[in-house]
C-alpha positions as CSV (number, residue, x, y, z in Angstrom):
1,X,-86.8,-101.9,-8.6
2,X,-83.7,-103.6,-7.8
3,X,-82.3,-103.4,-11.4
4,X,-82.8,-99.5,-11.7
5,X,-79.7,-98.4,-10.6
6,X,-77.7,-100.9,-12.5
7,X,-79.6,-100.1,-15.5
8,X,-79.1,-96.4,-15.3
9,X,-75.5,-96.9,-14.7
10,X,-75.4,-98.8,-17.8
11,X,-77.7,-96.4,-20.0
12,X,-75.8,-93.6,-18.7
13,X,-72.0,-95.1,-19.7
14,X,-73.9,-96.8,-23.1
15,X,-75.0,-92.7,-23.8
16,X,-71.8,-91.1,-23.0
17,X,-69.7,-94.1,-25.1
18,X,-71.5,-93.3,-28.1
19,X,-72.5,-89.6,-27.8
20,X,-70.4,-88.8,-30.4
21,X,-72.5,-90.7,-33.0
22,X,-76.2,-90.1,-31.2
23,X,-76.1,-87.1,-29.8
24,X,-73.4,-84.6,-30.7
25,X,-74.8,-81.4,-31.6
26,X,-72.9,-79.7,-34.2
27,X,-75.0,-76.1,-35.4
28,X,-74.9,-76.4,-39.1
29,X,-77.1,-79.6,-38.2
30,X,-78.6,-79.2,-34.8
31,X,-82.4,-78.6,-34.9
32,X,-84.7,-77.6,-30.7
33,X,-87.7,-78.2,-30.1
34,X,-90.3,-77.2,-27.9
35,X,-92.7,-79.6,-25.8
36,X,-95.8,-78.5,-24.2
37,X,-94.2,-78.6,-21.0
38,X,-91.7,-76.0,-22.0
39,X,-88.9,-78.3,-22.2
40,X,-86.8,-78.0,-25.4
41,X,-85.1,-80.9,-26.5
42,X,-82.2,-80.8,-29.3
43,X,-81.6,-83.0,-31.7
44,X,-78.4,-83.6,-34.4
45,X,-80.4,-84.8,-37.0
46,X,-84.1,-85.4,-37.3
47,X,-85.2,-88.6,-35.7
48,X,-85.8,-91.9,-37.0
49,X,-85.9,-94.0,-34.1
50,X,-89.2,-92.8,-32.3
51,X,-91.1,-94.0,-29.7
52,X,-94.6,-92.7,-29.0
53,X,-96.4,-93.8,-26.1
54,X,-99.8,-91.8,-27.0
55,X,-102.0,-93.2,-29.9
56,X,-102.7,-89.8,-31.0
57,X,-98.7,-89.3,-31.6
58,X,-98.5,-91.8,-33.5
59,X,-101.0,-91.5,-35.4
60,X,-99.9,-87.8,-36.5
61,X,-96.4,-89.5,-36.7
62,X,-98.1,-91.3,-39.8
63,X,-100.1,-89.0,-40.7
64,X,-96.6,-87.0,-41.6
65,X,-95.1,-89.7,-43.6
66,X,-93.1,-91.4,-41.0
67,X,-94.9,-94.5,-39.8
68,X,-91.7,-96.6,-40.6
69,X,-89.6,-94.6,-38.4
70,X,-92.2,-96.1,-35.5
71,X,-89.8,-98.3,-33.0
72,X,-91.9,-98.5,-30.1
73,X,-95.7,-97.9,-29.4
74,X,-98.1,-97.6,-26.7
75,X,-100.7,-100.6,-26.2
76,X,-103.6,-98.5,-27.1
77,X,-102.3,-97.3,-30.5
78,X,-104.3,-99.5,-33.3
79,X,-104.2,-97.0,-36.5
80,X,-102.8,-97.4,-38.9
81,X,-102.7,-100.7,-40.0
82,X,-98.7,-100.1,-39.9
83,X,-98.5,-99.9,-36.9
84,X,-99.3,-103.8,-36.0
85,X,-95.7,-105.0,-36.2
86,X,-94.2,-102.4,-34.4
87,X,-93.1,-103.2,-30.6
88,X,-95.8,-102.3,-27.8
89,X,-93.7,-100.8,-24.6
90,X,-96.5,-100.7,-22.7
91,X,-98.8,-97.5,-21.8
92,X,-98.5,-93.8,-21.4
93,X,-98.4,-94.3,-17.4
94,X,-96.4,-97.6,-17.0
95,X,-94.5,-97.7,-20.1
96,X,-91.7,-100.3,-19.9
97,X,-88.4,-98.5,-19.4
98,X,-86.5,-101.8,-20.0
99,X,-87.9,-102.3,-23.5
100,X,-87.4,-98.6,-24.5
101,X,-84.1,-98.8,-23.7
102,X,-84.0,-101.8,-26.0
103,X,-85.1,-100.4,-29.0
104,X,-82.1,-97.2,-28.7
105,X,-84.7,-94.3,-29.4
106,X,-83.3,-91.3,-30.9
107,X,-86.6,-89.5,-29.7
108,X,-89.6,-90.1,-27.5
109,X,-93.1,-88.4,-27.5
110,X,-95.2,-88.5,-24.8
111,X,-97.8,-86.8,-22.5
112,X,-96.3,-83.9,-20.1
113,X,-98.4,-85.5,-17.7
114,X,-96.4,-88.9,-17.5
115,X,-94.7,-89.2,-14.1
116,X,-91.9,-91.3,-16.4
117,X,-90.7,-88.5,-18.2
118,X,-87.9,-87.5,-15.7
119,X,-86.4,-90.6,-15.1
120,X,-86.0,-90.9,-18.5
121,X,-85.0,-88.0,-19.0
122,X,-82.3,-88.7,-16.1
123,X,-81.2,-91.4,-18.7
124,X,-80.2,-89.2,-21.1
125,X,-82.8,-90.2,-23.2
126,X,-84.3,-87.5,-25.9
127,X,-88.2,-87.0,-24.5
128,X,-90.7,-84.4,-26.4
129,X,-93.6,-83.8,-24.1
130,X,-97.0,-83.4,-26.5
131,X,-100.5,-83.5,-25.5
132,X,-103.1,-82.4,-27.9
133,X,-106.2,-81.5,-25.7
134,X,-107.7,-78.8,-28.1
135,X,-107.3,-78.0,-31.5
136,X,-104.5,-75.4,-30.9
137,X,-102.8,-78.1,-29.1
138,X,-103.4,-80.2,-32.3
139,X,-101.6,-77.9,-34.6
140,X,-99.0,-77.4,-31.8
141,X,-98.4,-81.1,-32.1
142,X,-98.0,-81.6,-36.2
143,X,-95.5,-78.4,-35.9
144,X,-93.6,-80.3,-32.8
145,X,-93.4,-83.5,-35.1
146,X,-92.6,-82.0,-38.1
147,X,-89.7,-80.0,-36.8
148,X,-88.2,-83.2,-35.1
149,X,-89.2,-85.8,-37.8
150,X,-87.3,-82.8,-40.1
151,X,-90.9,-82.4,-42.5
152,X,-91.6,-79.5,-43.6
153,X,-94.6,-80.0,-44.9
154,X,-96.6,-80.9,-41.7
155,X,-98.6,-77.3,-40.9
156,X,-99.7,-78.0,-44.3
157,X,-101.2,-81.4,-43.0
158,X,-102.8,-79.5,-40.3
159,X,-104.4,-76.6,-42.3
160,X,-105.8,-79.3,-44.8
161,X,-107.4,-81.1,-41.6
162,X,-109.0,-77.7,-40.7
163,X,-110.1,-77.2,-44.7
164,X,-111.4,-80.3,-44.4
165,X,-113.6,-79.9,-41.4
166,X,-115.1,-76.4,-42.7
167,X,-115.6,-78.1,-46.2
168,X,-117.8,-80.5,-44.0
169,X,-119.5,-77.9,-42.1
170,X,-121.8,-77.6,-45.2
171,X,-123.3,-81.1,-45.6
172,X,-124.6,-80.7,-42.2
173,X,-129.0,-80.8,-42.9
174,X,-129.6,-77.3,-41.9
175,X,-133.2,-78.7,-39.4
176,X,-129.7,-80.1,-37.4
177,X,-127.5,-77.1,-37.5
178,X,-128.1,-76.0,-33.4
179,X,-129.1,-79.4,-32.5
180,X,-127.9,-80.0,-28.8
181,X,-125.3,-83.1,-29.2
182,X,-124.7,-85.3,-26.0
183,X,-121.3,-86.7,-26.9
184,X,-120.3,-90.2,-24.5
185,X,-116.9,-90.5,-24.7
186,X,-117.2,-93.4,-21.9
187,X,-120.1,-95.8,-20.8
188,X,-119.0,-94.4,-17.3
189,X,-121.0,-91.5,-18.6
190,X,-117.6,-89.0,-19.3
191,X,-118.8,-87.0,-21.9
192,X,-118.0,-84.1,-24.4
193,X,-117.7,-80.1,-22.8
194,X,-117.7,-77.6,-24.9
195,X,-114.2,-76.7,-23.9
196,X,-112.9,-80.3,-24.9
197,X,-111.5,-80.9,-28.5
198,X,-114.6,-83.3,-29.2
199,X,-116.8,-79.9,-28.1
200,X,-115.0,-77.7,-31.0
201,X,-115.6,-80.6,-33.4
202,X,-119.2,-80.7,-32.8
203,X,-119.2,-76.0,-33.1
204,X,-117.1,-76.2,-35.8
205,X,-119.8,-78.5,-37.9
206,X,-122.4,-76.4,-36.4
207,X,-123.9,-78.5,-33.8
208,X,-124.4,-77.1,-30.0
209,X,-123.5,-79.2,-27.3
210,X,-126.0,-80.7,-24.4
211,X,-123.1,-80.3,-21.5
212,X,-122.8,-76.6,-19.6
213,X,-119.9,-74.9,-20.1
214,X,-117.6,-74.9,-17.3
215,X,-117.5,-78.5,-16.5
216,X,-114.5,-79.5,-17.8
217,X,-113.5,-81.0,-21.1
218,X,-114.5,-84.5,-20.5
219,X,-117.0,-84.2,-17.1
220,X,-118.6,-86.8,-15.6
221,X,-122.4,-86.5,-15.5
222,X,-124.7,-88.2,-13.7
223,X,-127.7,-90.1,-15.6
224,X,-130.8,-87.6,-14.3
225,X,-128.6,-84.6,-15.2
226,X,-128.6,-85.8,-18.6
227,X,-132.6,-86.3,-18.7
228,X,-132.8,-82.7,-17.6
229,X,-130.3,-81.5,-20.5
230,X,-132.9,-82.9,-22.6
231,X,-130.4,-83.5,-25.7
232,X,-131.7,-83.7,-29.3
233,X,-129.4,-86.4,-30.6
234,X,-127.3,-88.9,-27.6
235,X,-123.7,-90.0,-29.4
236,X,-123.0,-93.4,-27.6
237,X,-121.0,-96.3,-28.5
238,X,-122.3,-99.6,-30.0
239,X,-121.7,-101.4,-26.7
240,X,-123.3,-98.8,-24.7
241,X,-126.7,-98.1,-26.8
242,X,-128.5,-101.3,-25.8
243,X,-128.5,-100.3,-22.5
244,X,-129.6,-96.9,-22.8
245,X,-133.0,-97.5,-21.6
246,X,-131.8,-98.8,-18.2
247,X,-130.6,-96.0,-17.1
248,X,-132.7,-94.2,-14.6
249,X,-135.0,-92.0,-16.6
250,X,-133.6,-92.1,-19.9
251,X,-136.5,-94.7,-21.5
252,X,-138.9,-91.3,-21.4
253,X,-136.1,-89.1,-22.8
254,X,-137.7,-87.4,-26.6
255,X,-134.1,-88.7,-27.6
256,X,-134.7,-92.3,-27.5
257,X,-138.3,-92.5,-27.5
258,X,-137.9,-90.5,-31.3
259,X,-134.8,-92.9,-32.1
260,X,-132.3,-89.8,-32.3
261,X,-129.4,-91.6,-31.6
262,X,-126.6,-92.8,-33.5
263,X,-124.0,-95.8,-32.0
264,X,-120.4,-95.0,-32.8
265,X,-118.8,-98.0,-34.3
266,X,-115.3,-98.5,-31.9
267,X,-112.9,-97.3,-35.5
268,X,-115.1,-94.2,-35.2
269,X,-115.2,-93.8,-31.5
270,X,-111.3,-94.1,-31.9
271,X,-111.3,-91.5,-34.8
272,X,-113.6,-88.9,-32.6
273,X,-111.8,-89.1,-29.5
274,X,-108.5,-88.7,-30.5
275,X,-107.4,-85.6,-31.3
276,X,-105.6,-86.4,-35.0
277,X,-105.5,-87.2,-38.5
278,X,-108.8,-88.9,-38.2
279,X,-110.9,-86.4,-36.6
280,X,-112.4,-85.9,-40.6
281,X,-113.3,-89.1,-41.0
282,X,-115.1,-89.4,-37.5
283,X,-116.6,-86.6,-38.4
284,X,-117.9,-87.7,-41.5
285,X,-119.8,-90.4,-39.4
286,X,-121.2,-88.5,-37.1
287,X,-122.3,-86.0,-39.9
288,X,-124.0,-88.8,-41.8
289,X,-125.9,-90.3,-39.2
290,X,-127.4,-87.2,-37.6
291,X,-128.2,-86.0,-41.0
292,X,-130.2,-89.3,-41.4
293,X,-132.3,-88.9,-38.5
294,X,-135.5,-87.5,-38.8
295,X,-136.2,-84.3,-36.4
296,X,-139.5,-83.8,-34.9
């Protein structure tokens, strides 16, 4: 990129000119915080111009009160509704550096993962590194956020998620409770582990899961392995269900020939597989259709 150079020359004099006002650190006010890559960043103040380039940021971001301090968003974030007029800068592995710059972030959140994450760094610029994966990671994330967003109240959030989910545990119809789940998180056939957050949703409502442990979180299997699995209940999407049967052995799986299937919606497929404030209402799908289905 021919303009790189330039542009970081510019950032980097545009930084140091107003440092003062941006980023001065004074220790009455000052305020670190840890990303999952071990970097800590310090802030002045807590932010309000954030960027997060992970719909599952933002979407705790929100969940913590702080939807309006959204600048900039990643082109898969579509929840909340809020979150429609905010600028798109492109995704979590080519996000556009130009329009970032643009909107004069005072933080941004993104995977540890992102190869972009140095050069921005290199800017100057004030990068968290979050990636909830599991639960833990989940809770890791609303403490992260909370501290840099200054809310104190966000470990609360979290621990009324978890309340939440238990509280749900017990509408489960107990003939389901054990039922071997096969989760789909992608017509590609990527589906749920055990080890995966989708995996501790599905323990934590008292479901077992239909993929070995030790796969990975999110494995991909190959159609006859599933057949052999023999899951109770298949969790698909809408777009993927009407072609179930086409899939080499699956029109003889007890599954489908029983009708023990439920076809996530794409607002609940969003909700499941992103680890955030709308794991309980995913959850509350998927706990309403299995418990609708009649078991043999």
């Amino acid at each position: 990129m021919g303009w790189w150079p330039e542009m970081r020359s510019l950032y980097r004099g545009l930084v140091a000119g107003v440092s003062m006002l941006l980023f001065a650190i004074s220790p009455a006010s000052a305020l670190t915080v840890v990303g999952d890559d071990g970097v800590a960043l310090t802030l002045s103040k807590p932010a309000t111009r954030v960027v997060t380039l992970l719909p599952s940021l933002a979407e705790v971001v929100c969940d913590l009160g702080a939807c309006d301090r959204l600048v900039g968003i990643d082109r898969y974030t579509n929840w909340p509704p809020e979150t429609a007029n905010v600028a798109v800068v492109g995704g979590g592995l080519d996000p556009q550096l130009e329009a970032i710059l643009r909107l004069r972030p005072d933080l941004i959140v993104m995977a540890p993962s992102a190869r972009v994450i140095a050069r921005l760094r290199d800017l100057g610029l004030p990068v968290l590194a979050l990636e909830p994966k599991r639960m833990a990671d989940l809770a890791r994330t609303y403490r992260a956020l909370g501290e840099a967003l200054g809310i104190a109240e966000a470990d609360a959030r979290f621990t009324q998620l978890q309340s939440d989910l238990g509280v749900l545990k017990r509408s489960v119809d107990a003939s389901w409770l054990g039922a071997r789940v096969y989760f789909e998180v992608s017509d590609e056939l990527y589906a749920a582990g055990p080890d995966s957050f989708v995996g501790e949703l599905l323990t934590s409502l008292g479901f077992g899961n239909a993929i070995s442990s030790g796969l990975g979180p999110f494995p991909k299997i190959s159609p006859e392995w599933v057949v052999r699995a023999n899951p109770d209940v298949l969790v698909v999407s809408e777009q993927t269900v009407g072609r179930l049967t086409q899939r080499p052995g699956w029109s003889g799986m007890p599954a489908i020939a029983e009708k023990q299937v439920c076809a996530m919606p794409q607002a609940q497929a969003d909700a499941l597989v992103r680890p955030g404030p709308r794991l309980v209402s995913g959850a509350q799908w998927l706990v309403r259709c299995i418990n609708q289905l009649k078991r043999s």
